[in-house]
C-alpha positions in Angstrom: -80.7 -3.4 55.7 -83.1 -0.6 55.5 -80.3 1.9 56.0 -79.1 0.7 53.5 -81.4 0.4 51.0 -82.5 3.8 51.3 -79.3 5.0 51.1 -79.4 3.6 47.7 -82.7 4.5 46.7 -81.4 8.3 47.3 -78.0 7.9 45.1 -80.2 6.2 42.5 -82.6 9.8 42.5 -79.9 11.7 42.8 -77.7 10.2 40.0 -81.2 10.2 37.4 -82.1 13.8 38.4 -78.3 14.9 37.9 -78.2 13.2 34.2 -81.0 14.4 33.4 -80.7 18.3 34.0 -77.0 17.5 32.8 -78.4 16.6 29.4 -81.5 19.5 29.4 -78.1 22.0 29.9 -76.3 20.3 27.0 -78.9 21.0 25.2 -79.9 24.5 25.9 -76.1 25.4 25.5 -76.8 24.4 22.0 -79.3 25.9 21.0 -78.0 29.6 23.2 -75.3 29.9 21.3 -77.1 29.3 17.6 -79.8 31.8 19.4 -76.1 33.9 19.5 -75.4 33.3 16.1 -78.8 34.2 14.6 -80.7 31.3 14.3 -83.8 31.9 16.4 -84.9 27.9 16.0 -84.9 26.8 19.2 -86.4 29.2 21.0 -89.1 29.5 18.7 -89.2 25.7 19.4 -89.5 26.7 23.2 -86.2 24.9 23.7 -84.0 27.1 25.6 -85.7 26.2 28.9 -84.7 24.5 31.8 -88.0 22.5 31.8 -87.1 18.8 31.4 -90.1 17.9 29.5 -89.4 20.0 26.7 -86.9 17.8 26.0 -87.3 14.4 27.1 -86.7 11.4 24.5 -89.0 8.9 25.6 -86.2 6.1 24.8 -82.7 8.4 25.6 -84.3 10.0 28.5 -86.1 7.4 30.2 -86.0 3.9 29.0 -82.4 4.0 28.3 -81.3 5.0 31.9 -83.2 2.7 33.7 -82.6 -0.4 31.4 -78.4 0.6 32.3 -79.6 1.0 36.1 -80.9 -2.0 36.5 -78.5 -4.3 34.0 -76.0 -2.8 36.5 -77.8 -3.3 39.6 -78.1 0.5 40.2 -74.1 1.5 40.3 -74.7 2.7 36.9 -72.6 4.4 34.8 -76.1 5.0 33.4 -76.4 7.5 30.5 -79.2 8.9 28.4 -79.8 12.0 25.6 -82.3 14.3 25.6 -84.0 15.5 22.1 -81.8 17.3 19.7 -81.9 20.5 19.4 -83.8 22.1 16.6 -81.1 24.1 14.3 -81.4 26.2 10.7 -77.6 26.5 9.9 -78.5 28.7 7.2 -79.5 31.1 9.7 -76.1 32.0 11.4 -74.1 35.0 10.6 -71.3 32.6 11.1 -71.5 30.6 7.8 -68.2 29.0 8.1 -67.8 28.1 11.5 -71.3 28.0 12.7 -72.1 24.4 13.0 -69.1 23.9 14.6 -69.6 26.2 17.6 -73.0 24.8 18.1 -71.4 21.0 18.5 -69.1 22.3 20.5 -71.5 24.2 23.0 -73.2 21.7 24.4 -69.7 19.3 25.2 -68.0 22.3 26.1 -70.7 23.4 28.9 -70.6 20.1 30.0 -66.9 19.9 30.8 -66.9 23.3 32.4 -69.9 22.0 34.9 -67.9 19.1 35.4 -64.3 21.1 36.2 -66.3 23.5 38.4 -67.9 21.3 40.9 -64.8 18.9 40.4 -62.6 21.9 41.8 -65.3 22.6 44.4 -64.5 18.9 45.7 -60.8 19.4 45.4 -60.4 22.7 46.7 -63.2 23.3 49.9 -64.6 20.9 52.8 -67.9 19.8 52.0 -70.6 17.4 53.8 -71.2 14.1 52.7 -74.2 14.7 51.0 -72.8 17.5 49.1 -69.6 15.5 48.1 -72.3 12.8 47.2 -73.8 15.5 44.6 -70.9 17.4 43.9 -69.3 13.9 42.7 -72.5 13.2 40.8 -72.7 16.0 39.0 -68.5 16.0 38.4 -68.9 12.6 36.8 -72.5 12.6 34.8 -71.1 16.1 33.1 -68.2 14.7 32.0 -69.7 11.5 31.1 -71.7 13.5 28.6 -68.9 15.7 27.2 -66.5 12.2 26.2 -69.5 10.3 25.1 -70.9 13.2 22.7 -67.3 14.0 21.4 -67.3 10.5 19.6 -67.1 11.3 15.9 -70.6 8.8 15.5 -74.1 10.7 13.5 -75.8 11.9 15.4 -73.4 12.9 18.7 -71.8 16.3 18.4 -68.5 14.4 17.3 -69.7 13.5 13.8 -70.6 17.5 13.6 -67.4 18.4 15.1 -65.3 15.9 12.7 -67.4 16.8 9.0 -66.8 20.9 9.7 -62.7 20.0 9.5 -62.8 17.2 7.1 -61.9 17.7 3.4 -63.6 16.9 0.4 -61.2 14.3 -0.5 -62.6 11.8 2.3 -66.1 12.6 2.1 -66.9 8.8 1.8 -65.9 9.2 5.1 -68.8 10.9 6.2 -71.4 9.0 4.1 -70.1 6.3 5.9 -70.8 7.5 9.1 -74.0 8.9 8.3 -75.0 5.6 6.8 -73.9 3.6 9.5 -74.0 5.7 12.4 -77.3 4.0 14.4 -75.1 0.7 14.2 -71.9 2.5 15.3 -73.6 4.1 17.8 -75.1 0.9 19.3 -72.1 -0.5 19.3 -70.9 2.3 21.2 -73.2 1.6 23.6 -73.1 -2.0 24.4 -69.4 -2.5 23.8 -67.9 0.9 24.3 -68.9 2.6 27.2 -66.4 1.1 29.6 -63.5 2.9 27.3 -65.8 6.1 27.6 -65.9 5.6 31.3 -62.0 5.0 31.8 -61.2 8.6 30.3 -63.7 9.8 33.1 -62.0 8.4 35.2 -58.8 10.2 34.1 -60.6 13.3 34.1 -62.2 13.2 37.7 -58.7 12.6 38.9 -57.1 15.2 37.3 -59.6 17.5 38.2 -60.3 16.3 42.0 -56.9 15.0 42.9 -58.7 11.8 44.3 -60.3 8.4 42.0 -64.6 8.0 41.8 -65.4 6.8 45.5 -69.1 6.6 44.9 
């Protein structure tokens, strides 16, 4: 029993530390590439660091993960955000296509962690521990990438979507920016399972094998 139990206080640690520096990367990707692009915002802000707590949301970062740990009795998914990103659009060379290459940093990095240790997995033998992690990291990354591609204010999605949508249907996007705290809690409570599924899908494709942790 206390095997055990440790066992699963180390996978609990190990799956919070892995979200977390998951997200902080997310983020820094962000704001590196509108650093790239000219806007000099976020590091001003001193937020292209690796440091956690320069970006920790006190509800996303902390409160959030361990209300999903324990409503799911520690086997998670859990999931979390970190604080946005401070960004002046109006500073990027790239006027036109700016925004969008900042949303798509910080999903983009995230699914290019997650296909790099996911290959590791596939492709060399590793330790237990280090498939552990390896898996962990695999999972949380692309976690992060689905989630923050759904077209809901204030995920990358909604950024992603408004930079291709016309004119014509900008009631869509007054909608979503209207409604987007609802949506998104919906997402949350009701929609995370779908999110999760096309992890699935991804970790298989990627590994060759299904999520055995």
């Amino acid at each position: 029993m206390g095997i055990w139990y440790h066992k699963k206080m180390l996978l609990t640690i190990f799956s919070l530390i892995v979200l977390l520096f998951s997200i902080v990367i997310h983020e820094v990707a962000h704001g590196s590439v509108a650093y790239s692009l000219g806007d000099p915002t976020a590091k001003y802000s001193d937020r292209l660091t690796l440091n956690p707590l320069k970006h920790l949301d006190p509800f996303g970062s902390v409160i959030l993960p361990l209300i999903m740990l324990i409503s799911t009795g520690g086997r998670g998914p859990i999931f979390g955000w970190a604080k946005p990103v401070p960004v002046n659009p109006y500073n990027f060379r790239d006027q036109k296509w700016g925004e969008l290459k900042v949303s798509l940093a910080g999903p983009a990095t995230n699914f290019l962690i997650g296909i790099i240790f996911g290959l590791f997995i596939r492709f060399f033998p590793l330790t237990e521990p280090l498939f552990t992690l390896f898996s962990f990291i695999s999972i949380y990354n692309f976690l992060l990438a689905v989630f923050n591609l759904v077209p809901i204010p204030p995920l990358d999605g909604s950024h992603i979507l408004f930079s291709f949508l016309p004119e014509s249907l900008s009631q869509i996007k007054i909608f979503l920016q209207q409604y987007g705290l609802f949506l998104l809690l919906l997402l949350l409570f009701f929609g995370l399972n779908w999110v999760y599924y096309i992890v699935q899908i991804l970790f298989y494709f990627v590994v060759g094998q299904p999520i055995s942790i």
